[in-house]
C-alpha positions as CSV (number, residue, x, y, z in Angstrom):
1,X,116.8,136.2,57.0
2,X,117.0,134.0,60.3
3,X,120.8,134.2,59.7
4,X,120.9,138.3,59.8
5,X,118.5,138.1,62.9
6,X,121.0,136.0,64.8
7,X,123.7,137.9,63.8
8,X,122.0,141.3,65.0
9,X,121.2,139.2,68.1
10,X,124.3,138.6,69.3
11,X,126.2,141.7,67.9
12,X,123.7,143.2,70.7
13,X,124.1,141.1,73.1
14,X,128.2,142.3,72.7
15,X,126.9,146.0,72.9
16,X,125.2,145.1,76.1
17,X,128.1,143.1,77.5
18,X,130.8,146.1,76.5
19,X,128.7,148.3,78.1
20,X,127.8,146.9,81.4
21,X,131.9,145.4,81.6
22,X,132.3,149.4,81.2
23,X,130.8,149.7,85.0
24,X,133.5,147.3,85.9
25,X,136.0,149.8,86.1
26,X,139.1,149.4,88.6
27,X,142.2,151.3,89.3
28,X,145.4,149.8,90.2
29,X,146.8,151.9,92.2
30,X,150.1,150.4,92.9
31,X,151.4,150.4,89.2
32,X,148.9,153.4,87.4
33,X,147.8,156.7,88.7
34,X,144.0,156.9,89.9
35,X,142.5,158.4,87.1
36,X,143.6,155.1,85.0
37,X,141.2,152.3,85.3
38,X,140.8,149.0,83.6
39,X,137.7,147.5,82.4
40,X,137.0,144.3,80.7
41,X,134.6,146.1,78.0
42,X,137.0,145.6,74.8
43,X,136.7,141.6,75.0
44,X,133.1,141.9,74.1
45,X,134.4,143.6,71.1
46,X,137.2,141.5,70.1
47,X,135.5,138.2,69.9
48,X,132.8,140.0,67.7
49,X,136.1,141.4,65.7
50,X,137.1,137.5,65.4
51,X,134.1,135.9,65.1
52,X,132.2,138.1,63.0
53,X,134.2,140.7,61.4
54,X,136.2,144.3,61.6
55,X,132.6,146.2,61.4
56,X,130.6,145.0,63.7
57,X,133.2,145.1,66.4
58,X,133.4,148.7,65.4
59,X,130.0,149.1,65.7
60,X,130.3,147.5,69.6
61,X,133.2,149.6,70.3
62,X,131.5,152.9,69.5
63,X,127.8,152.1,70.3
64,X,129.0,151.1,73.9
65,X,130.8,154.4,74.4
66,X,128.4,156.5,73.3
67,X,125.7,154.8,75.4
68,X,128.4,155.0,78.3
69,X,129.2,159.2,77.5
70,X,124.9,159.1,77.9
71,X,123.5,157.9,80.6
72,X,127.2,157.7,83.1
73,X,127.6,161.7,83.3
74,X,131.0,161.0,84.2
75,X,132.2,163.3,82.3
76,X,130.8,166.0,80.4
77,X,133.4,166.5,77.7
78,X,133.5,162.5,76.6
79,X,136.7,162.3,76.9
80,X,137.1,159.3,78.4
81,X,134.8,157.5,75.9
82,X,136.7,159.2,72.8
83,X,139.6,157.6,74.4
84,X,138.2,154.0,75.1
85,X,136.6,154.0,71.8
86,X,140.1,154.9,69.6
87,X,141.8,152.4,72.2
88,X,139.3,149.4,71.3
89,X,139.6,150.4,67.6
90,X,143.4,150.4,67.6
91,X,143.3,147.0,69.3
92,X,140.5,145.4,67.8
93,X,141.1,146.4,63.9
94,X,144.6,143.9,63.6
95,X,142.9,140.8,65.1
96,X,140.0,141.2,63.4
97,X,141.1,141.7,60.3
98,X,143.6,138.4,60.0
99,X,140.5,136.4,61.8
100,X,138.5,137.5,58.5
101,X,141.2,136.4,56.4
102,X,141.7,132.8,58.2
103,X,137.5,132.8,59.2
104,X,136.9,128.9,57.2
105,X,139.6,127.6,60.1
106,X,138.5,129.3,63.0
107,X,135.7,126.6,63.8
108,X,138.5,123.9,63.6
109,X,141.3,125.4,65.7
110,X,141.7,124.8,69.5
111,X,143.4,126.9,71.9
112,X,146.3,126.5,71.4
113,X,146.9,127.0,67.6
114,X,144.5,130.1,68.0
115,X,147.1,131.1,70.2
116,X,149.8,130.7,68.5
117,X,148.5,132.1,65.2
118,X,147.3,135.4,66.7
119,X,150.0,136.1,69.2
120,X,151.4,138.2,66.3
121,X,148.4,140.0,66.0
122,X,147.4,140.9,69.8
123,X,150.9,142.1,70.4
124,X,150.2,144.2,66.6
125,X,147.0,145.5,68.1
126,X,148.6,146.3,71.7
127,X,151.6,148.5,70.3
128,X,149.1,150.2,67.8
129,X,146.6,150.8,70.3
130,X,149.4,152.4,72.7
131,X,150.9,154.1,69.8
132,X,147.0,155.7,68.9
133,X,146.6,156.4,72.7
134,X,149.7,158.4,72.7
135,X,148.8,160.6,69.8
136,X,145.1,160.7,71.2
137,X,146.1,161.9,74.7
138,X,148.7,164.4,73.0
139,X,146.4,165.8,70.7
140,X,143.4,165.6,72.5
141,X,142.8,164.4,75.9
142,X,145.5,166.2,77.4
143,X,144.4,169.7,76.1
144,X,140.9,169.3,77.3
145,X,142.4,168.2,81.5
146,X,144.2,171.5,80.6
147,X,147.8,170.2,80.1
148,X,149.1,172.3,76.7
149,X,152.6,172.8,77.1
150,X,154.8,170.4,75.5
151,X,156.8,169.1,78.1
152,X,153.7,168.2,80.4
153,X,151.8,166.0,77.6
154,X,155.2,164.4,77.0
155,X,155.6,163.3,81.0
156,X,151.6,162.5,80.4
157,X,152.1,160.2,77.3
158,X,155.2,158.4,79.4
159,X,152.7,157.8,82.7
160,X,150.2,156.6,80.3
161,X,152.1,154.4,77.9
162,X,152.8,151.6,80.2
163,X,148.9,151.3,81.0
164,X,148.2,150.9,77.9
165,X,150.4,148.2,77.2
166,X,149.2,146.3,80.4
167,X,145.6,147.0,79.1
168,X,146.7,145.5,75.9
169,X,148.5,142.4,77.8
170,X,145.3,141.5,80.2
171,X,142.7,141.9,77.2
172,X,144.7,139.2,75.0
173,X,145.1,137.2,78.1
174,X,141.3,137.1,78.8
175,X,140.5,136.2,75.0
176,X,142.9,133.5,74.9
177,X,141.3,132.2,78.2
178,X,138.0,132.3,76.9
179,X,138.5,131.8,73.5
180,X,137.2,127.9,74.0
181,X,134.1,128.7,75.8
182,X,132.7,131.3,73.7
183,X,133.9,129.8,70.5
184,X,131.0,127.1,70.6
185,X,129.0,130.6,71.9
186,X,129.4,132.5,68.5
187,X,129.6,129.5,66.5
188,X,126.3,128.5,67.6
189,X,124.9,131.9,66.6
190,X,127.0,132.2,63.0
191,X,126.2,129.1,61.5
């Protein structure tokens, strides 16, 4: 019982974190067109994803873009939370799912051989979540901003495609930076 409790902790402490990381939001201007921004709300999600499993990170991803697509009134079709929340589950599903299947040596490995044994799988999880985005912005972000013709989503999905791969690149970056820290963090927590 205390176990569940502290695993219910800090699963919502992770939905907290995503969410306010969401109000980070910053463009880059030089490389990306306005309307893309980065945020640091997936790493939340990922090191539930390692630490604790494939569902829970799920439940991170989607409970921090719904509360986001509540109470921001960005936007009133959700489309950029539909968006963030396919992106985080494209990238977070790979990781997550090898760090369940190696979980007994996570406790033991430093940086380094973390590194080295997930490289594989954040570079997996940043071409799937580009290749997701693509078909998500095709199908369904695009149409709602108005752009149906063919040609015009295909000169979206190339503006957008690069983004996505740098999102990819700076949210593995910022995990394996981390990874040290927060390990004793979570481990603490999941005994």
């Amino acid at each position: 019982m205390k176990n569940n409790l502290r695993l219910l902790t800090l699963i919502s402490m992770m939905i907290a974190l995503s969410y306010l990381f969401m109000f980070l939001e910053f463009p880059i201007p030089a490389l990306f067109p306005p309307y893309l921004k980065i945020d640091p709300s997936d790493i939340p999600a990922v090191f539930t994803g390692i630490f604790i499993g494939p569902i829970p990170a799920i439940i991170v991803e989607l409970v921090k873009n719904v509360l986001h697509g509540l109470f921001s009134q960005k936007d009133p079709n959700f489309s950029g939370e539909i968006a963030n929340f396919f992106f985080g589950l494209a990238f977070i599903l790979p990781v997550s799912i090898f760090a369940k299947v190696v979980k007994s040596k996570l406790k033991t490995w430093s940086n380094t051989a973390f590194m080295l044994r997930f490289l594989p799988f954040f570079a997996l999880s940043t071409l799937l979540s580009t290749f997701v985005m693509a078909l998500v912005n095709y199908y369904f972000t695009f149409p709602l901003y108005g752009m149906s013709e063919h040609a015009v989503k295909i000169a979206g999905i190339i503006s957008v495609t690069p983004f996505n791969l740098f999102k990819g690149a700076l949210i593995t970056l910022a995990v394996f930076a981390l990874y040290n820290p927060l390990k004793i963090l979570f481990l603490r927590y999941i005994k």
